[in-house]
MARLO-33501 format. One record per residue: residue in three letters; z, x, y of N, C-alpha, C in turn. Coordinates in steps of 0.02 Angstrom, whole numbers, plus 50000, padded with zeros to 5 digits. Example, Ala and Ser with C-alpha at 12.3 -4.5 7.8 and 13.67 -1.06 7.14 Angstrom:
ALA503905066049716503905061549775503905066049835SER503545064249888503575068449947503945064550002
END
This chain:
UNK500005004149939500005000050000500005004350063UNK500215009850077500365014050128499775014350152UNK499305018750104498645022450114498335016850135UNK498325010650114497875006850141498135002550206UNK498815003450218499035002750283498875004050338UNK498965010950321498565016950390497945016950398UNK497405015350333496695013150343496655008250384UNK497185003450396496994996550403497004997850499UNK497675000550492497965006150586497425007550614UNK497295013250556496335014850601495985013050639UNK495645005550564495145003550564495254999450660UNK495874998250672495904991550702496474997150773UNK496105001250784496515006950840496385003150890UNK495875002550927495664999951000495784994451012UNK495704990050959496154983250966496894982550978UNK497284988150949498014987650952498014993351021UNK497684995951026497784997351102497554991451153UNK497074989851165496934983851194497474977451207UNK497804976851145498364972351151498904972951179UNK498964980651154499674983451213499394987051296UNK498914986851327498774987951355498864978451417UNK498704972751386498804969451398499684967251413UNK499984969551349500754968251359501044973151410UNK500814978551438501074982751463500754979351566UNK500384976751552500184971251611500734968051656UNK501184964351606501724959451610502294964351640UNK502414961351686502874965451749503404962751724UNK503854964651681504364959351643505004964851666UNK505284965151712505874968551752506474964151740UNK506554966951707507514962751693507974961751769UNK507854968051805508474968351844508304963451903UNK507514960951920507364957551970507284950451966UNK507764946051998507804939751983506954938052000UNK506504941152041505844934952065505594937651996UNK505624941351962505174942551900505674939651823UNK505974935451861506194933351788505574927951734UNK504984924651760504574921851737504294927051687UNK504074934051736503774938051693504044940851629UNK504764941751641505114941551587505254938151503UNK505054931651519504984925151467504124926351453UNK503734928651509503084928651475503004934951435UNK503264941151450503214945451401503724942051324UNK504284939951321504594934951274503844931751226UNK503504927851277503304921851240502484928051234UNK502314932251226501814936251207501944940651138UNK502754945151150503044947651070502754941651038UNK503344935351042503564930351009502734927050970UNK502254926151005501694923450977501294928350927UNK501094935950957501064940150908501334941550850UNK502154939150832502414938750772502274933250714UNK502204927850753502004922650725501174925850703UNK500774927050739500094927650697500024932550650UNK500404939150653500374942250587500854940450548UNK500994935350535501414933350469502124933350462UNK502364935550503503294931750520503454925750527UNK503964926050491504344919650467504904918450509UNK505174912050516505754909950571505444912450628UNK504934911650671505174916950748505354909150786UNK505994914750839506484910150861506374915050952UNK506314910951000506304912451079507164910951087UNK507504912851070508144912351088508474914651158UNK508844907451184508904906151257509564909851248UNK509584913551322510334916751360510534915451405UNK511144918351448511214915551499510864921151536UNK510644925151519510134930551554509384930751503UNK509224931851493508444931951473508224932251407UNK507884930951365507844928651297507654934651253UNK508124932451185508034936651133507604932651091UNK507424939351055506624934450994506874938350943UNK506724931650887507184934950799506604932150771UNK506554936950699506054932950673506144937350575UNK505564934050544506054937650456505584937050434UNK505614940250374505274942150327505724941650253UNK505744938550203506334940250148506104937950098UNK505674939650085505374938950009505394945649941UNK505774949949985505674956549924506054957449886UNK506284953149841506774950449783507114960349775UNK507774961149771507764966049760507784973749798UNK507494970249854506994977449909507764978449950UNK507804982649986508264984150047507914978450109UNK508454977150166508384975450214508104978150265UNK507804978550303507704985050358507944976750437UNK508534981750486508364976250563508114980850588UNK507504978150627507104982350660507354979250744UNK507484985350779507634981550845507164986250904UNK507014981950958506614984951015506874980151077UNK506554982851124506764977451196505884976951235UNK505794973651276505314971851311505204971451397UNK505944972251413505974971251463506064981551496UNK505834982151560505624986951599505984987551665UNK506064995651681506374995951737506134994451795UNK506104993451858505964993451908505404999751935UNK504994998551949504395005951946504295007552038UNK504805007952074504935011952127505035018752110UNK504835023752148504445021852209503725021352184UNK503455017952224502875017052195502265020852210UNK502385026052279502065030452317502105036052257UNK502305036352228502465043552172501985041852126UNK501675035952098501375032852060500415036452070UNK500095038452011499605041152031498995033552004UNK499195029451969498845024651958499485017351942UNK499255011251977499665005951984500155004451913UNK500925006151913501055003851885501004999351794UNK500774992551839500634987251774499804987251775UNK499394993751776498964992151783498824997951706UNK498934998451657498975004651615498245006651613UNK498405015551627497925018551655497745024251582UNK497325026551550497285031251509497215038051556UNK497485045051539497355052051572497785055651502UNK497135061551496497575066151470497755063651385UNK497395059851367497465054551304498185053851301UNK498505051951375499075047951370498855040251412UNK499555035051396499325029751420499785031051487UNK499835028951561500285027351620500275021051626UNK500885020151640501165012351656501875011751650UNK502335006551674502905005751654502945002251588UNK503345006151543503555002851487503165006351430UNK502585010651464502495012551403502565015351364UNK503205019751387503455022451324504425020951323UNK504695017451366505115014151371505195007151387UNK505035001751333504984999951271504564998951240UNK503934994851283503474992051269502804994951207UNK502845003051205502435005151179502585007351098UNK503325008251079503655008351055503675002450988UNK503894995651046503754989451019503184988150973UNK502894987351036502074986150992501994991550911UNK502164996350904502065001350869502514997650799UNK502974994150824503334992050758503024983650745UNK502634980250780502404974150770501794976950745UNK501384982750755500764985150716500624985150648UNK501434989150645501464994750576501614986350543UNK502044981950568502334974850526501334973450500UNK500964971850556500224970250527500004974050486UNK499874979150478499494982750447499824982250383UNK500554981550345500784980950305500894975950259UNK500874971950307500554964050303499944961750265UNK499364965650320498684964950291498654968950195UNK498914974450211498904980150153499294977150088UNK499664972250117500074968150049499644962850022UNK499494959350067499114953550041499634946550069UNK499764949150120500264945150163501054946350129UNK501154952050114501924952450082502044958850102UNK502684959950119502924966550151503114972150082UNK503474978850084503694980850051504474979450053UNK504684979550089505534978350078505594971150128UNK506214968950139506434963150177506554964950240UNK506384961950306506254961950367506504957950390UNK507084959950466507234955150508507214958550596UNK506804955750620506884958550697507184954250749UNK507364958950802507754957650850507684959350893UNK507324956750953506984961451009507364956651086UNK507634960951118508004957351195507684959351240UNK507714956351309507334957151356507894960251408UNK508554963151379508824963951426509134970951423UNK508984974551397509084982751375509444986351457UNK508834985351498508894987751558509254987951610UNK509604981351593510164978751643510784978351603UNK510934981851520511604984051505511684978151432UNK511284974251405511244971751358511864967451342UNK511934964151382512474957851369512334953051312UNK511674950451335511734945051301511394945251221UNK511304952051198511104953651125511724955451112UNK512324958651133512984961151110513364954751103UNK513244948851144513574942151111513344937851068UNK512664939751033512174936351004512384940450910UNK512554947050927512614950850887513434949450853UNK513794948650891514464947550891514474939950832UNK514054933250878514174929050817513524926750778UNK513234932350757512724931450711512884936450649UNK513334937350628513464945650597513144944150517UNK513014938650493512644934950447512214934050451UNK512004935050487510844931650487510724936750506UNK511084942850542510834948950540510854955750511UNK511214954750462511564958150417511024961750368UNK510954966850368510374971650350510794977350298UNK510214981650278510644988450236510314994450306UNK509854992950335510034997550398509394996250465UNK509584998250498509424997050580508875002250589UNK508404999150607507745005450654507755004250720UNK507725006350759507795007550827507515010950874UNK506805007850889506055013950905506285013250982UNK506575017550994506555017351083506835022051096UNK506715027751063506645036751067505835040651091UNK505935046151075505225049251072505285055451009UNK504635059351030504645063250987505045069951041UNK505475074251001505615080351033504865083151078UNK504445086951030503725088451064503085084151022UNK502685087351077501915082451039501715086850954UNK501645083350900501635082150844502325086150793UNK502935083950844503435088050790503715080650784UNK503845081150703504075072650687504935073050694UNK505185066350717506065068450760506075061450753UNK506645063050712507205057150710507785056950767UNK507925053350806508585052450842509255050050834UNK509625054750817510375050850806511015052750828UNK510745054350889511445052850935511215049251011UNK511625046451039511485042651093511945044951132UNK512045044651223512635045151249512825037951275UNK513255037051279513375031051314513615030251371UNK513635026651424513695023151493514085019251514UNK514435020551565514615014851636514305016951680UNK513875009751699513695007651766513985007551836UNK514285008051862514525003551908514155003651991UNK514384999752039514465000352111514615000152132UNK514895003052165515535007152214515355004052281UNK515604999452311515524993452384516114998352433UNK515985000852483516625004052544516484997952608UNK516924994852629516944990352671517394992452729UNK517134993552777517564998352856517624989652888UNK517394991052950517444983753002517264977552981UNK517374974553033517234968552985516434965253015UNK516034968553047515384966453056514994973253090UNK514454973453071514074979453095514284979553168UNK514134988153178514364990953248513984995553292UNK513824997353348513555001453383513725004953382UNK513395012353362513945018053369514225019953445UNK513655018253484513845022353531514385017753568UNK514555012553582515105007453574515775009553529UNK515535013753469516335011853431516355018353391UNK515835023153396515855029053367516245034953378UNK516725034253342517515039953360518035034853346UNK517905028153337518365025753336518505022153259UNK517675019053265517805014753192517665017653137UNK517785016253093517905018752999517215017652980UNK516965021352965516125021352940516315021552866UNK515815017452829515895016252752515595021152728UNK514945024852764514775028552734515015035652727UNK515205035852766515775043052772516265041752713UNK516445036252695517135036352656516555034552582UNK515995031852583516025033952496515465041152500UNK515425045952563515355052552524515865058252536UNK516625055852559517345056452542517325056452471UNK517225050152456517415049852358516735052952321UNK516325051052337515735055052286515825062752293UNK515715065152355515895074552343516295073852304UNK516915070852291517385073052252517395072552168UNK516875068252168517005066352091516705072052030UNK516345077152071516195080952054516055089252051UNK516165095152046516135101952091515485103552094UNK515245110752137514915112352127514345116852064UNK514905116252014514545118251958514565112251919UNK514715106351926514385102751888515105098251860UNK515795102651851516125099751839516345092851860UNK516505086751813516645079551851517505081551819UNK517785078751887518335078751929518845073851911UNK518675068451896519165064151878519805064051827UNK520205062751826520785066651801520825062551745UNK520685067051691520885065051601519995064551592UNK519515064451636518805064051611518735066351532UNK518875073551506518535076351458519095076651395UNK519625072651413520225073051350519955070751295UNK519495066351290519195063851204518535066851186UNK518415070451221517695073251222517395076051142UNK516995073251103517115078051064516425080451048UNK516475087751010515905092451043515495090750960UNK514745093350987514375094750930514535098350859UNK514375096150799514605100750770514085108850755UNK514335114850726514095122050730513425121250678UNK513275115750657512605114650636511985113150664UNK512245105750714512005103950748511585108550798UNK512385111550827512085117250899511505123550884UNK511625122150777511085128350771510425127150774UNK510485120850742509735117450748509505115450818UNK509965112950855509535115250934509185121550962UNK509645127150921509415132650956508585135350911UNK508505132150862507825133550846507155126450878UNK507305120950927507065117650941506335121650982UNK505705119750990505425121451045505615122451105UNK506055124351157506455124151193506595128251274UNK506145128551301506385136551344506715130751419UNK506945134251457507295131551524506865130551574UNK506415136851564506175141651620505515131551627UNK505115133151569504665125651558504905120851565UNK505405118351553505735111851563505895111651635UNK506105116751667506365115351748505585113251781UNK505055118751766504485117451801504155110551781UNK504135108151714503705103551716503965096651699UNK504475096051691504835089351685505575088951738UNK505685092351763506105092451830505845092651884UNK505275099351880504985100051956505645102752016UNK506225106351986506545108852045506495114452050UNK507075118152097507045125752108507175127152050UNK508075123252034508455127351982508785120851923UNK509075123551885509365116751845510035118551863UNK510385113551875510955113451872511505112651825UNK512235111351825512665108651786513175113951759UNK513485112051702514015117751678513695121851652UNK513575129051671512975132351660513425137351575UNK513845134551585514235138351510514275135751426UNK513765128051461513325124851407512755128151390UNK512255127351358511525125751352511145119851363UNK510685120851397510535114151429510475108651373UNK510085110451345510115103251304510705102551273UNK511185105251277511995103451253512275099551318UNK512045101451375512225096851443511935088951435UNK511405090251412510835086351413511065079051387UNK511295080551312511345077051252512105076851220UNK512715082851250513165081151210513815084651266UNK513565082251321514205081651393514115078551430UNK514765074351440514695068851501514535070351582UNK514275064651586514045069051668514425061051701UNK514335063651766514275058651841513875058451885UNK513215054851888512845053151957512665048952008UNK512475048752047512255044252092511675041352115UNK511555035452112510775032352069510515029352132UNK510975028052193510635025052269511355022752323UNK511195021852384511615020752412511455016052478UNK511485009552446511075003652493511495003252547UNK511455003252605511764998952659511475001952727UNK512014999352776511615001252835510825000852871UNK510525003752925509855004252923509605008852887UNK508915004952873508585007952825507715007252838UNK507585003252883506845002552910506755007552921UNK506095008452949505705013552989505945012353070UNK506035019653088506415020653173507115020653171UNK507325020653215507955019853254508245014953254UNK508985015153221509415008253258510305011053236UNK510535012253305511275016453286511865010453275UNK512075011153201512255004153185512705010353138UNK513435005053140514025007953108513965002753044UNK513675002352997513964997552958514724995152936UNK514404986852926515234983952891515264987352822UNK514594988152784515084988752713514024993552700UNK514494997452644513845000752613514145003452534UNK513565005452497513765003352424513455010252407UNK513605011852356513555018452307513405017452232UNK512735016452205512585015552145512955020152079UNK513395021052033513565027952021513735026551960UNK513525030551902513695030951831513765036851803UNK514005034051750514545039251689514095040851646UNK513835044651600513795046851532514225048951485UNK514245046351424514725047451380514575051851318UNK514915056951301514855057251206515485056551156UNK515205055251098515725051251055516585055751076UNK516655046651066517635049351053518115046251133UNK517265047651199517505043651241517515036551239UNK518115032951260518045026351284517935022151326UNK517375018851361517005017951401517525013751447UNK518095009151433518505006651469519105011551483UNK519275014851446519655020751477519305025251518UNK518625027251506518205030651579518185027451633UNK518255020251619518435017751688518795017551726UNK519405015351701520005014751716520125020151734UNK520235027451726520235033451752519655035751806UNK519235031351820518775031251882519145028751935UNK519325021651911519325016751953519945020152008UNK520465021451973521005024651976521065031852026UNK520505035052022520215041652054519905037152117UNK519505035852104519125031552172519555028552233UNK519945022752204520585020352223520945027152281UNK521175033152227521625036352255521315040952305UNK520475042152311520015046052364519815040852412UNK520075035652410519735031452468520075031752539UNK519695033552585520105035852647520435030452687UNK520745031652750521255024752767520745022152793UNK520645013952815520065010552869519685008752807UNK519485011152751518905009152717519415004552647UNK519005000852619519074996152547518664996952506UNK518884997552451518184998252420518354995152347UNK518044991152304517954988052267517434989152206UNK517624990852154516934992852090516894987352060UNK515984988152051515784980952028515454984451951UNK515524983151896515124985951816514564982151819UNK514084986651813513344984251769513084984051708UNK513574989051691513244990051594513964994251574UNK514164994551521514744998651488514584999151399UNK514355004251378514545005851330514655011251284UNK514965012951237514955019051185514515024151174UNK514705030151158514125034951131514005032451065UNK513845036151024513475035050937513335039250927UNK513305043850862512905049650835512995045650759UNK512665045850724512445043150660512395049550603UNK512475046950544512615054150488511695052850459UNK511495060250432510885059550409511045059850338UNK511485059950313511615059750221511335054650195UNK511035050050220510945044450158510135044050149UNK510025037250109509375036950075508835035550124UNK509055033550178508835029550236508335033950278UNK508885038550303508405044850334508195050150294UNK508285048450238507855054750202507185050850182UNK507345044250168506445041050148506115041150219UNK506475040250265505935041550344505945049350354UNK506085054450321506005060350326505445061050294UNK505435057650224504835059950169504095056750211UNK504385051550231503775048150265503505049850311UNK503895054750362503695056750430503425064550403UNK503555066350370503375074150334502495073550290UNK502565067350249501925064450223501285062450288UNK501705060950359501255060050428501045065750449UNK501665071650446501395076350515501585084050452UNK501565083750398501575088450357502145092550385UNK502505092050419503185096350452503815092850402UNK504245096850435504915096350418505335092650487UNK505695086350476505855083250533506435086650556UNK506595085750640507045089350669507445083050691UNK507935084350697508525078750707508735080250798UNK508955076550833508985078350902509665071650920UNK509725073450990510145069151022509765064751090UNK509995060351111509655056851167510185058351235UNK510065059951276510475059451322510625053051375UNK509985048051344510005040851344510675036051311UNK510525030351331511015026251313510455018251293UNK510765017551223510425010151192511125008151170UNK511385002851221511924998251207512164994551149UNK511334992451129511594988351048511804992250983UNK511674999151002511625003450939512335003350909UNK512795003750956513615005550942513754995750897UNK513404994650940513644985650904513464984650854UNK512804987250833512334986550765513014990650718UNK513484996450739513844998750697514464996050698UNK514834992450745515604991250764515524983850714UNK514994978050717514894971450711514664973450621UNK514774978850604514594980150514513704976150484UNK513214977550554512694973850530512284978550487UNK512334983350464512094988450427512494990550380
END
């Protein structure tokens, strides 16, 4: 069935590009309420594609934020389970001046595709609704093992409403193990499994001085500027080498193990390439007494993602703001606890906030690291399989990303 799987991949390439070239169209932005339509139409595009290659149950399942799609396969008397999970929904593709071709307009260069989503989730996706066809076709409409997917539209904005979906479904989703295509490959044709994740708090940090915008030149020397007081607390949360500041930050920290760090050090890997062509800075920064990809993938960091308030048009306007906000998140690796990283934020923040200012944290997303064991049957048959693709030997890696459901897929025993 395989061999005639991948014949089938082939035969039918430009079409399954064509199709995802279309899904990658759909401006489906989780975080923007005017694109929540687009959101349900990328929904109701998965959702119909499953239905025509041969899935069983598909279900548009309503949230109080944006819809999950389930759908099955269970006819392999015998076979293992596989939950296959992906998301659909996309970040926000500002700035858009940086953009060398529109966005949702997917552009081919370089026999890569450009667009948002296409390789965070959307391209990904499609890749596991393919491989479902082609396996499909290659059976004679019957899979090799039992199939259940689970795809949310809300990855991007911190995955609420699959972590409560997951919570009381622990029975209809109950698998012998979880795939989870919303990695990459380490380099172009080295085959890489991913199994560690870091995990995240969101938050936004609101500083509120006067109680209505002000003229400076009217009140400047006198009144409490918000923005002065949250880059009071941000300098602080961190040093100049990289260290984050917050008191008890790194007490659960726990480090890679001396296997792990060896097999990084034979990765394709140099600094000198990575700064130039996927940073683009002078220098890299951070705890330079790591290795970067040990910064990268297995130490928590603190940054700062925007800082809305005040004027912000084009020109002049000398205005003290009432209140201005500080986008700012955590990275985690295993052992930290994402509500105890808070609470030891919140707590730090609190105690750097200068007199005249208030300030209030609002959470966007919170969850766990993950690193996963490669001992079992699971990743060694996707080893044999990815070795039978690219004739290599697979390399195991870490994400310095965060996929929210992954820790749930393990805490909720759905695997």
């Amino acid at each position: 069935m395989a061999s005639s799987a991948v014949s089938y991949a082939r035969e039918n390439q430009q079409r399954f590009l064509g199709e995802l070239k279309n899904f990658l169209r759909i401006p489906s932005i989780s975080t923007l309420e005017e694109h929540k339509s687009d959101v349900q139409k990328a929904a109701d595009f998965v959702a119909s594609e499953l239905r025509r290659i041969g899935m069983e149950n598909v279900e548009i399942i309503p949230t109080k934020g944006h819809p999950l799609i389930y759908a099955d396969w269970l006819h392999a008397a015998g076979k293992p389970t596989v939950l296959m999970y992906a998301h659909y929904d996309v970040q926000p593709p500002d700035p858009l001046d940086e953009w060398l071709s529109p966005p949702f307009e997917p552009t081919e260069r370089n026999n890569n595709i450009y667009a948002r989503g296409a390789v965070d989730d959307k391209g990904q996706l499609w890749m596991e609704v393919k491989a479902l066809e082609a396996l499909m076709k290659a059976g004679g409409g019957k899979l090799p093992l039992n199939v259940k997917v689970i795809i949310e539209g809300e990855e991007e904005v911190g995955g609420e409403s699959i972590a409560e979906y997951v919570r009381k479904q622990k029975t209809k989703l109950k698998a012998d193990f979880a795939l989870v295509c919303d990695t990459e490959l380490f380099a172009p044709d080295l085959p890489t499994l991913c199994v560690g994740l870091r995990g995240l708090v969101y938050t936004e940090l609101e500083a509120v001085g006067p109680k209505t915008d002000l003229h400076s030149g009217m009140y400047g020397g006198a009144a409490p500027n918000p923005f002065f007081g949250l880059i009071e607390i941000i300098s602080k949360l961190k040093d100049s080498k990289g260290k984050v500041l917050i008191p008890g930050f790194y007490k659960d920290v726990k480090a890679p193990t001396k296997d792990e760090l060896k097999a990084w050090k034979r990765l394709p890997f140099k600094d000198e390439a990575f700064r130039k062509a996927e940073v683009g800075s002078s220098v890299l920064t951070g705890e330079k007494e790591y290795p970067t990809l040990y910064r990268l993938w297995a130490r928590p960091t603190v940054e700062v993602h925007g800082m809305p308030g005040g004027f912000t048009a084009p020109g002049a306007k000398t205005v003290i703001p009432a209140k201005a906000a500080a986008k700012v998140s955590m990275r985690m690796v295993p052992n930290q606890d994402p509500d105890d990283i808070l609470k030891k934020y919140t707590a730090y923040v609190k105690k750097l906030t200068p007199k005249g200012i208030e300030t209030k944290i609002k959470v966007w997303s919170k969850g766990p690291a993950c690193v996963v064991g490669t001992d079992n049957r699971y990743i060694k048959a996707a080893t044999e399989a990815l070795h039978d693709t690219f004739k290599k030997d697979t390399v195991f890696i870490r994400s310095g990303g965060s996929i929210p459901i992954v820790t749930d897929f393990q805490d909720f025993r759905m695997c």
